[in-house]
C-alpha positions in Angstrom: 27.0 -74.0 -45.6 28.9 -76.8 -44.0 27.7 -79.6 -42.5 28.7 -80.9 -39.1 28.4 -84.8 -38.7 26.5 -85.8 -35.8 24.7 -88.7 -34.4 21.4 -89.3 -33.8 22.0 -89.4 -29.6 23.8 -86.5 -30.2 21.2 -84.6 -32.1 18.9 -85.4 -29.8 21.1 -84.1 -26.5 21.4 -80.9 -28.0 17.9 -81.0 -29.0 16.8 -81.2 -25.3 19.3 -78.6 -23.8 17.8 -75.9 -26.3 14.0 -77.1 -25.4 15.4 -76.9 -21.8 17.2 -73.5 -21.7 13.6 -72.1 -24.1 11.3 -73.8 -21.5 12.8 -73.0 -18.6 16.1 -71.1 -18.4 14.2 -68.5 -20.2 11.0 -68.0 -18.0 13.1 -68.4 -14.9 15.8 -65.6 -15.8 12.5 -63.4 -16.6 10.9 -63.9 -13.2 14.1 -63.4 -11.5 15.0 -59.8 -13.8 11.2 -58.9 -13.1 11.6 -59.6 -9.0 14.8 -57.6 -8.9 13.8 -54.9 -10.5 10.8 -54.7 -7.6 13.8 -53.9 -5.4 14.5 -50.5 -7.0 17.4 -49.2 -7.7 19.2 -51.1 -10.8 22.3 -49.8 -10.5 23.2 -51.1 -7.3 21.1 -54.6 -7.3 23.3 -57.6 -7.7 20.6 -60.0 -8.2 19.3 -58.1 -11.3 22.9 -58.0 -12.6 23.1 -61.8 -12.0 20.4 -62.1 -13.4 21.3 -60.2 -16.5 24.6 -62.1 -17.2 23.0 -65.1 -16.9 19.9 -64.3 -19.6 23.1 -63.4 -22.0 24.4 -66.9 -21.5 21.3 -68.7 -21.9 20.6 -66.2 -25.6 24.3 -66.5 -26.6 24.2 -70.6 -26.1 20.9 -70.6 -27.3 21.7 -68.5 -30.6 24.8 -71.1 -30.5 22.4 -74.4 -30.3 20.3 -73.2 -33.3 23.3 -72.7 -35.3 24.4 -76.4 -34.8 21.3 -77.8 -35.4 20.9 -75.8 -38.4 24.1 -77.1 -39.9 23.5 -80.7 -38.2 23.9 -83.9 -40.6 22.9 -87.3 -38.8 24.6 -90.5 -39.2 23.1 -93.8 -38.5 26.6 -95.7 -37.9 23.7 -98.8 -37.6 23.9 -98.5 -41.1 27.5 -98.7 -42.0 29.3 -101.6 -41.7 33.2 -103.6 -42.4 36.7 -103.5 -40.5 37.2 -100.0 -41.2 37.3 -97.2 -39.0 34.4 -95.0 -39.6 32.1 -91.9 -38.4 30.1 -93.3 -35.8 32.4 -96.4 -35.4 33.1 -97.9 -32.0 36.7 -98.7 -31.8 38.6 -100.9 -29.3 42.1 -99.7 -28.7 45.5 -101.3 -26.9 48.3 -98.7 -26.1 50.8 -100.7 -27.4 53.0 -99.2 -24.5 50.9 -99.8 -21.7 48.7 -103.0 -22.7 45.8 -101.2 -21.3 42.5 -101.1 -23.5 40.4 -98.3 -24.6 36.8 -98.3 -25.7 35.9 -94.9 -27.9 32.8 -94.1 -30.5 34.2 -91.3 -32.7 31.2 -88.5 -33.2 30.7 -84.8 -33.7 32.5 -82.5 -32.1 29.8 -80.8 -30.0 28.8 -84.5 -28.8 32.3 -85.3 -27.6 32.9 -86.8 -24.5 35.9 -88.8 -23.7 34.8 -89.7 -20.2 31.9 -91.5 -21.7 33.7 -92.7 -24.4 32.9 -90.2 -26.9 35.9 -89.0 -29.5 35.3 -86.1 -31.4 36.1 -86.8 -34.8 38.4 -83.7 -35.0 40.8 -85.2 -32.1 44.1 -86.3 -32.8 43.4 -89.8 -31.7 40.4 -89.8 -34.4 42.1 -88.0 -37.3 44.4 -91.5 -36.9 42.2 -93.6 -36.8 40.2 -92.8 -39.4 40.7 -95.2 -42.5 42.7 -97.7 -40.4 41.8 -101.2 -39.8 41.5 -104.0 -37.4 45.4 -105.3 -36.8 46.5 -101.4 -38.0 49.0 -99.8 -35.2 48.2 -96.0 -35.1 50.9 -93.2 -34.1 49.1 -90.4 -32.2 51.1 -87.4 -31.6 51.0 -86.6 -27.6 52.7 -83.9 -25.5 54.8 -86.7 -23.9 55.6 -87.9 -27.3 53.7 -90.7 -29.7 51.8 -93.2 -28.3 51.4 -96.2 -30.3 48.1 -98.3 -30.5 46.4 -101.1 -31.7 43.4 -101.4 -33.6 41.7 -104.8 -31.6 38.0 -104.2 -33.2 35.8 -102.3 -35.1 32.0 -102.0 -34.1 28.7 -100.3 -36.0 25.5 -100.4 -34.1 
């Protein structure tokens, strides 16, 4: 079985949304199943339709949370350190073309978020920065073409 890096914030995120969805997606879809089916006929009650897709959601990303967690290897990037870019690392970036600055932490891939500044480590933009340095100018491969930037700093915490 392979694992599937991960950090500790984002172990504990999924964590929550499958307590959450057990706690009370769960009961709630079961109340609403139960209060359509007080309505009578099935075949022709939305709500206990709607309710039905939505309890096959909740099982499906449920079955899907379990299977992550499962498979889930944590990394402390508090405990790493140097100039190198890492899992868990918090990288400062200048587009070279640009001069604006960038700010991402590369994680797992079910903890990405680039509008928080979360890389999945399975991006392009990762995959070339991994194993670079500060000073290091990275080619990233872009639909416009390459974009060009450099490495400014390297962060563990």
């Amino acid at each position: 079985m392979q694992k599937t890096p991960m950090t500790a914030s984002g172990l504990r995120r999924l964590e929550d949304e499958l307590r959450r969805l057990k706690s009370e997606e769960r009961p709630a879809i079961i109340r609403a199943i139960a209060e359509a089916r007080e309505h009578g006929d099935l075949s022709e009650n939305a709500e206990y339709h709607a309710a039905r897709e939505r309890q096959s959601f909740v099982e499906g990303r449920v079955m899907e949370l379990e299977e992550i967690l499962a498979t889930a290897e944590v990394i402390d990037p508090s405990t790493l350190s140097g100039d190198q870019v890492k899992f868990g690392a918090r990288v400062q970036l200048i587009d070279e073309e640009t001069e604006k600055e960038a700010s991402y932490q590369i994680v797992g891939v079910y903890e990405a978020d680039i509008r928080a500044g979360l890389l999945s480590v399975s991006s392009p933009l990762a995959k070339s920065l991994i194993g670079k340095s500060v000073g290091d100018t990275v080619s990233v491969p872009a639909p416009g073409g390459d974009r060009m930037y450099e490495i400014v700093s390297v962060i563990y915490a």
